[in-house]
N, CA and C of each residue as an Amber inpcrd file, in Angstrom:
protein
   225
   0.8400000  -1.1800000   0.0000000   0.0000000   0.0000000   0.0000000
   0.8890000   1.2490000   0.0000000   0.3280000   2.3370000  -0.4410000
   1.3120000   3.8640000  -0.9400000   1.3080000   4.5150000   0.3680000
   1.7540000   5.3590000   0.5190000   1.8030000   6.3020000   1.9400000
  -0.0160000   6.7010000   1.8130000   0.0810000   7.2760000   0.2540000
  -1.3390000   8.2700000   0.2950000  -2.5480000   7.0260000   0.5050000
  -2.6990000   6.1730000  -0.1500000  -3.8370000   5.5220000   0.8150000
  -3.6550000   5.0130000   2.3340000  -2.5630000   4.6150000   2.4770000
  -1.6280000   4.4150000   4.2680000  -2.7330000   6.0540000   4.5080000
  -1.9590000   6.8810000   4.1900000  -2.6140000   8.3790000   4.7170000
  -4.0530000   8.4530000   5.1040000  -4.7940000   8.1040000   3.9340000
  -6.6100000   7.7730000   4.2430000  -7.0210000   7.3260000   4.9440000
  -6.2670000   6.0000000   4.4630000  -7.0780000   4.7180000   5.6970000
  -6.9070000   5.1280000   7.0780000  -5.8950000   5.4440000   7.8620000
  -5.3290000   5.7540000   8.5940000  -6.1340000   7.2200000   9.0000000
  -6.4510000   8.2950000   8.2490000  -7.2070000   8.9890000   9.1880000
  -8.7220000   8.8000000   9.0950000  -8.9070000   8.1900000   8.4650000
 -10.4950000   7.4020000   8.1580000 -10.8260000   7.0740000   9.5700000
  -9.3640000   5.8370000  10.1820000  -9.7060000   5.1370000  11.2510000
  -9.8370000   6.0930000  12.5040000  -8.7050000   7.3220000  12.2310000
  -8.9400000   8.0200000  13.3350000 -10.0780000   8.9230000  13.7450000
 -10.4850000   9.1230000  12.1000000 -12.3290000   9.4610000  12.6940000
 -13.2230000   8.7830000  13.1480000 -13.0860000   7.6430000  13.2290000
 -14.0900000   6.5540000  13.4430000 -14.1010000   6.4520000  14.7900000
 -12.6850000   6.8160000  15.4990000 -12.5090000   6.6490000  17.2040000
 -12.8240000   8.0410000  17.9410000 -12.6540000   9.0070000  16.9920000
 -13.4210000  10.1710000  16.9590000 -14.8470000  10.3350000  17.4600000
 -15.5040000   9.7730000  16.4040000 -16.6300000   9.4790000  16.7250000
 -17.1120000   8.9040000  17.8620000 -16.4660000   7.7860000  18.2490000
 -16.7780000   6.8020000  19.2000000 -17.2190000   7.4350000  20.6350000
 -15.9860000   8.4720000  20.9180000 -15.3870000   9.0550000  21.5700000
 -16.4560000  10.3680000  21.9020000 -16.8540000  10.8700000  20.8360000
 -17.6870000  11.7070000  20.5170000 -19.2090000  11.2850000  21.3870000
 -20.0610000   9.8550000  20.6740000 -21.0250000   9.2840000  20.8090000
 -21.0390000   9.1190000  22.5220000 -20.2820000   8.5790000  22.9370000
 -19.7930000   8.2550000  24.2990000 -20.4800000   9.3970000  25.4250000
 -19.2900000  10.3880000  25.0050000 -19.4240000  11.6050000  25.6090000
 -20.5500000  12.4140000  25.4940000 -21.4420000  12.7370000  24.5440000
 -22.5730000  13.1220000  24.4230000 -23.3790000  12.2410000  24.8780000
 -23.6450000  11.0610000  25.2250000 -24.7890000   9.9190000  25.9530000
 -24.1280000  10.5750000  27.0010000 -23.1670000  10.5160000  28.0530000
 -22.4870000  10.7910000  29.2980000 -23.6820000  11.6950000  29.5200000
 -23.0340000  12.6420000  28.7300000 -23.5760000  14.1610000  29.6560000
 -24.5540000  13.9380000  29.3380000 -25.7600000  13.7110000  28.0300000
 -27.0350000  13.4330000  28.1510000 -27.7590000  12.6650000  29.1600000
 -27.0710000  11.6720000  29.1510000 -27.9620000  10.7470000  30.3840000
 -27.5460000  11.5480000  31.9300000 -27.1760000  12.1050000  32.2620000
 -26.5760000  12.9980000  33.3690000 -27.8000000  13.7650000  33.8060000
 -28.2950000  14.6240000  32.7970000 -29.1450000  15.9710000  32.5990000
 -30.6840000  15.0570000  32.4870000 -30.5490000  14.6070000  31.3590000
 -32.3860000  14.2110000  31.3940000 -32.6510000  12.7310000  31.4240000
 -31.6890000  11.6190000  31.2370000 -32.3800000  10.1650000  31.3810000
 -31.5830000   9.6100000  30.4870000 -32.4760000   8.4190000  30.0610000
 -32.1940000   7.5260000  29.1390000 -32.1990000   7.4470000  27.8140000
 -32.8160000   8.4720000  27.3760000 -32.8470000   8.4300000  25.9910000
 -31.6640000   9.1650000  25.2070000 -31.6580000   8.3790000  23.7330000
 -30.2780000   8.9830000  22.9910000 -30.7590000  10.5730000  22.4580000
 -29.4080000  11.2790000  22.7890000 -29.1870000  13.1660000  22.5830000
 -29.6560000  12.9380000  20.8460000 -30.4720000  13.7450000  20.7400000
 -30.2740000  14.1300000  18.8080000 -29.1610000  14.6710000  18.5050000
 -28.1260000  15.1790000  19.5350000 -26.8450000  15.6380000  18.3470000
 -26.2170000  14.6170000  18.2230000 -26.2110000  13.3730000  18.9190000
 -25.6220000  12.2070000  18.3910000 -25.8600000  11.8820000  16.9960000
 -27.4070000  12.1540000  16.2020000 -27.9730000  11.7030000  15.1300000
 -26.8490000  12.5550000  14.3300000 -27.3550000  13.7870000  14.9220000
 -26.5240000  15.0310000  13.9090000 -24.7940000  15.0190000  13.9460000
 -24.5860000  14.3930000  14.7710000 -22.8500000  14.5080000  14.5510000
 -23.1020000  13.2700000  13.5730000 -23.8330000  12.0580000  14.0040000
 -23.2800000  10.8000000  13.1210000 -23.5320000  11.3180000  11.6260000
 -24.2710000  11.8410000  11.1840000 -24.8120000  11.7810000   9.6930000
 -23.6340000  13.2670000   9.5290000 -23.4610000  14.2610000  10.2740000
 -23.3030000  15.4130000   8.9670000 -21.4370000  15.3950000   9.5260000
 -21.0340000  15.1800000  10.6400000 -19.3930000  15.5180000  10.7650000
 -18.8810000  14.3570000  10.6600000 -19.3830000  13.0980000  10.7110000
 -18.6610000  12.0130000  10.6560000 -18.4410000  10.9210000   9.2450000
 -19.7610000  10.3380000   9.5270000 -20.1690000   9.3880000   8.4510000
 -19.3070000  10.3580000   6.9570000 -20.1690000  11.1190000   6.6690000
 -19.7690000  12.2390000   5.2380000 -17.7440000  12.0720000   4.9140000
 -17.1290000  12.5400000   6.3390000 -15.5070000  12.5270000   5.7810000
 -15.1960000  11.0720000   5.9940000 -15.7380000  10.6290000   6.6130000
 -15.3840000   8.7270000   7.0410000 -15.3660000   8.4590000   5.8010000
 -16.3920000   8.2860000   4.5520000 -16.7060000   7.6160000   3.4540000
 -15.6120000   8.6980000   2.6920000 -15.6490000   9.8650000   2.5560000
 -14.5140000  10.4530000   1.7130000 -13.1970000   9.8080000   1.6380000
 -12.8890000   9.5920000   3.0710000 -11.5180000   9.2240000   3.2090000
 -10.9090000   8.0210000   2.5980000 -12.1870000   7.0770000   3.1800000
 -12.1580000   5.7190000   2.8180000 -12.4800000   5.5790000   1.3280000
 -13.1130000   6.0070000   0.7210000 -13.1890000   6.0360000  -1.0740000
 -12.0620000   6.7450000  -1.8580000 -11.1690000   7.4960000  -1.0790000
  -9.7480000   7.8760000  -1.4670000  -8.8280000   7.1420000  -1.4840000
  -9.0670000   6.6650000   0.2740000  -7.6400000   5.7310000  -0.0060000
  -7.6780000   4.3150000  -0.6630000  -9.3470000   3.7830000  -1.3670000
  -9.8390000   2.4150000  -1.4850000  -8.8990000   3.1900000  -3.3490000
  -9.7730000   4.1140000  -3.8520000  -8.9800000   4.5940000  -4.9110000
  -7.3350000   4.3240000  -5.1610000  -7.1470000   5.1860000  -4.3810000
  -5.3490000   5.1100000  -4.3820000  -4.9000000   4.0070000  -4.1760000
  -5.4580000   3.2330000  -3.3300000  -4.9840000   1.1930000  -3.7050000
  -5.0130000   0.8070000  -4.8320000  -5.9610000   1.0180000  -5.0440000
  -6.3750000   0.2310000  -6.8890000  -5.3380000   0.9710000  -7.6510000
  -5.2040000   2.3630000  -7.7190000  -4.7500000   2.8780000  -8.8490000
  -3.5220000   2.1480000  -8.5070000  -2.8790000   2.1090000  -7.3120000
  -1.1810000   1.7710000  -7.2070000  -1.0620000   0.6060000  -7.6270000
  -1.9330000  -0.6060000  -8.1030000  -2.1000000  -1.9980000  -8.1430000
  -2.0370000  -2.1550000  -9.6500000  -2.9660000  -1.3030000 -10.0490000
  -3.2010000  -1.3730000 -11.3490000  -2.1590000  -1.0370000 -12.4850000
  -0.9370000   0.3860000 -11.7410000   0.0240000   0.6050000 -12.3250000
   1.3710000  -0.4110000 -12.2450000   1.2040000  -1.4320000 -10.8130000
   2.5340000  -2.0760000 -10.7220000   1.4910000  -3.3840000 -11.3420000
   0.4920000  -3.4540000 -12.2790000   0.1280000  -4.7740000 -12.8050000
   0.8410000  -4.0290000 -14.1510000   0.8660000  -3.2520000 -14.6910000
   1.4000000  -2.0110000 -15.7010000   2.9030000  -2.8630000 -16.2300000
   3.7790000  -2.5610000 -15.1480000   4.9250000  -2.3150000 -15.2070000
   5.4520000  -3.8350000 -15.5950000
């Protein structure tokens, strides 16, 4: 694998613990304040700050594999 998909994958994963991290902490303090039920900014972080660059990253660096594969099938 190239650095630049190494690069993707690699911060792909670190959004993903991001998130985790994220999800966690917003249930914390939610369940703290009003109960049991899940916070809606959980919905809203998962769909608009996470999921969205997660799949960018990961369709970059899935790209940049292939292309590097395809050129050393090339050579």
């Amino acid at each position: 694998m190239s650095k630049t998909s190494k690069f993707f994958f690699g911060s792909g994963f670190l959004l993903i613990l991001a998130m985790i991290v994220h999800i966690i902490g917003a249930w914390i303090n939610h369940t703290n304040s009003v109960g049991n039920s899940a916070p809606a900014s959980v919905n809203l972080a998962l769909a608009i700050y996470y999921v969205v660059p997660i799949g960018i990253l990961f369709v970059i660096g899935y790209y940049t594999k292939n292309r590097e594969i395809s050129i050393r099938k090339r050579c």
